[in-house]
C-alpha positions as CSV (number, residue, x, y, z in Angstrom):
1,X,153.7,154.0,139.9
2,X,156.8,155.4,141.7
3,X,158.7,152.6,139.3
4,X,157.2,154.1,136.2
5,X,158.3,157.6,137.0
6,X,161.8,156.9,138.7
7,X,163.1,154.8,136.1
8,X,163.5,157.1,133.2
9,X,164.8,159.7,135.9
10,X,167.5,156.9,137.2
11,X,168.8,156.0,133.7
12,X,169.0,159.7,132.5
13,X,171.1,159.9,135.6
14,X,173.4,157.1,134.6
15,X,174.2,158.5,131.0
16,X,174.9,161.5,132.5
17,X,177.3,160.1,134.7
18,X,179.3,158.5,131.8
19,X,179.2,161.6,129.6
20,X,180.9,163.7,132.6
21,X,183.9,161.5,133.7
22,X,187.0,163.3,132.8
23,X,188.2,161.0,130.6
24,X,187.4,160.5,127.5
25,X,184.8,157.8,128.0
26,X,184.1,157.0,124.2
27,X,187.7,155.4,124.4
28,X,186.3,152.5,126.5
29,X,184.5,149.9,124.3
30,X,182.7,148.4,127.9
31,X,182.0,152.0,128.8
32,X,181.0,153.0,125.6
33,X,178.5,149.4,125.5
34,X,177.4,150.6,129.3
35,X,176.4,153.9,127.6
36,X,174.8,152.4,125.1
37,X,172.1,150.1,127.0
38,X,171.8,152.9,129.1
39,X,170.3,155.3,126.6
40,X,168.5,151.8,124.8
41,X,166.3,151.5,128.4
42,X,165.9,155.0,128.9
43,X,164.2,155.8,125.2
44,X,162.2,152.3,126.2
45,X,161.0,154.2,129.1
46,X,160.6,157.4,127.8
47,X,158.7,155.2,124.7
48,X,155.9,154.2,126.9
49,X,152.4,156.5,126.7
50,X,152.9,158.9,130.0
51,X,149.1,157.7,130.1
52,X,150.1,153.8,130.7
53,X,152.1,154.9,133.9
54,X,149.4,154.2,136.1
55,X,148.9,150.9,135.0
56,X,151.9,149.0,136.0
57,X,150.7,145.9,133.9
58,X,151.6,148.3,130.7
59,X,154.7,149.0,132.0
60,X,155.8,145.7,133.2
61,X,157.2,144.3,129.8
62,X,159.3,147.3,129.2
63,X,160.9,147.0,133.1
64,X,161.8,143.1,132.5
65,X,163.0,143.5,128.8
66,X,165.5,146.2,130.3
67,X,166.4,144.4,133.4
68,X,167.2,141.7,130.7
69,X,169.5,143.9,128.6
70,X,171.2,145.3,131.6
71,X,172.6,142.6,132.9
72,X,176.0,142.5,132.1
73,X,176.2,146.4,133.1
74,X,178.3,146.0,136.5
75,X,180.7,143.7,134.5
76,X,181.4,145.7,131.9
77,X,181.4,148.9,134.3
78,X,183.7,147.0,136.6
79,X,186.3,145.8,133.0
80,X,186.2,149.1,132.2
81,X,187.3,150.9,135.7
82,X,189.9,148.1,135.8
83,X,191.2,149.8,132.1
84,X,191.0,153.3,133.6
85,X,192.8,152.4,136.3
86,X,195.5,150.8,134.4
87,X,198.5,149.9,136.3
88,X,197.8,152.1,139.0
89,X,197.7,150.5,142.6
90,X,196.8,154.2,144.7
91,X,192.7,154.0,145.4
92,X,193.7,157.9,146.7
93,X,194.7,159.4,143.4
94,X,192.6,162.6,142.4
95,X,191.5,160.1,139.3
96,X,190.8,157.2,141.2
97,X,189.0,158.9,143.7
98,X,186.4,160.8,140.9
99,X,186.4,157.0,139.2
100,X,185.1,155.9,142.7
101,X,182.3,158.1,143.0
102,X,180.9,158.2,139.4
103,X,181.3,153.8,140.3
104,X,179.3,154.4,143.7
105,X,177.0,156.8,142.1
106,X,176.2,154.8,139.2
107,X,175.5,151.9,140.8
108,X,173.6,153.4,144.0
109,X,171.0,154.6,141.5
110,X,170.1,151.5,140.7
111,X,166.7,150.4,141.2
């Protein structure tokens, strides 16, 4: 059950987090892809009957079928920091340090 209700809440959280770096994230094909399964598993979730929640059965297809498509999210998210980052080697920039947190926060959230 906690599953059922966090999930939504965790993704919704993650597109978020892309649509607030201070770049202009629709410039980065891996970011915009990233964005894009991100809002594909949260309208699955959000898809689901509220009354199915309870029965983690229901919801169980949904969970692996985005697990599936998520897959290749830290690769793509780790391409496109690489891009951001360009030839910059400083970790302590005021960019790099922002691109840090929306990384650690992004991938903290998941589940």
């Amino acid at each position: 059950e906690f599953l059922c209700k966090e999930m939504p809440i965790r993704y919704a959280e993650r597109i978020r987090n892309i649509e607030q770096l201070p770049v202009p994230w629709q410039s980065f094909e891996e970011l915009v892809s990233v964005h894009r399964l991100q809002l594909a598993a949260f309208q699955a979730f959000q898809e689901q009957p509220r009354s199915q929640w309870e029965r983690v059965e229901a919801f169980r297809p949904v969970v692996q079928e985005v697990q599936q498509n998520d897959k290749k999210t830290k690769f793509l998210l780790m391409q496109a920091a690489q891009k951001m980052r360009g030839n910059s080697t400083s970790f302590t920039d005021p960019f790099s340090l922002e691109l840090n947190k929306f990384l650690d926060d992004f991938l903290l959230s998941r589940l």
